[in-house]
C-alpha positions in Angstrom: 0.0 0.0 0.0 1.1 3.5 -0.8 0.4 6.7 0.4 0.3 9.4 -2.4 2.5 12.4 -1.2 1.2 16.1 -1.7 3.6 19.8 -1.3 2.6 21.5 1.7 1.0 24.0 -1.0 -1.4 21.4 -2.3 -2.9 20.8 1.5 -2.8 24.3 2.7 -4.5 27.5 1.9 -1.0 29.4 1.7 -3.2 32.4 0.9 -4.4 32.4 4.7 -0.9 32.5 6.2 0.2 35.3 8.3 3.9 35.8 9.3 3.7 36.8 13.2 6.7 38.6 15.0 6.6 38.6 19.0 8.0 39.7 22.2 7.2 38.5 25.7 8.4 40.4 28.3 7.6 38.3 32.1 8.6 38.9 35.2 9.2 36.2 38.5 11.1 35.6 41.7 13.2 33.2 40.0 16.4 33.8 37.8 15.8 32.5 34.3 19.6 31.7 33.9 20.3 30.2 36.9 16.9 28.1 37.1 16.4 27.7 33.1 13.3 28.6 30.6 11.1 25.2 32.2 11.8 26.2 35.7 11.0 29.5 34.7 8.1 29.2 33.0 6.2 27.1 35.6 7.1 28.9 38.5 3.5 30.9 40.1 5.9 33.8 40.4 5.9 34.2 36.7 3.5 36.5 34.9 3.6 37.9 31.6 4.1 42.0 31.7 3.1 42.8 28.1 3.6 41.1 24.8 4.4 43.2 21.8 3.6 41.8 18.1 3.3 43.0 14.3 1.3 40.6 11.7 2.6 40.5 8.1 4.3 44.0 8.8 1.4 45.9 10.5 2.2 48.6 12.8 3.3 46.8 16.1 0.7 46.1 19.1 0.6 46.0 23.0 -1.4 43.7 25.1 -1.4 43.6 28.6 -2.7 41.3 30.9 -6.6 42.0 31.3 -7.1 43.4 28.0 -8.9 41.6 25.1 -7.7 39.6 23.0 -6.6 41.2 19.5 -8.9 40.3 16.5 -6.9 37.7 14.0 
């Protein structure tokens, strides 16, 4: 039995693809580079201060904890 192999063009709607640049900036009791990024990251202490991010070149955005959530 075969199974009939297609490019990732042929299964996806590349028109729908949007290139996504972000920045997370956190903050916590723990060190990130004594502890590393795992330890870090699961820590309570850790919370998210803002995340900055641009789609496809748009002018770049802010969200902070307890706003909504940006439209796609």
């Amino acid at each position: 039995m075969s199974i009939e192999q297609k490019p990732l063009d042929k299964l996806f709607d590349l028109s729908a693809v949007k290139l996504v640049f972000w920045d997370l900036e956190t903050h916590s009791c723990l060190n990130v580079t004594q502890c590393g990024a795992y330890s870090y990251a699961l820590d309570p202490s850790t919370d998210v201060h803002f995340m900055s991010f641009a789609v496809d070149g748009d002018e770049v955005q802010t969200w902070r904890p307890g706003d909504p959530v940006a439209a796609s």
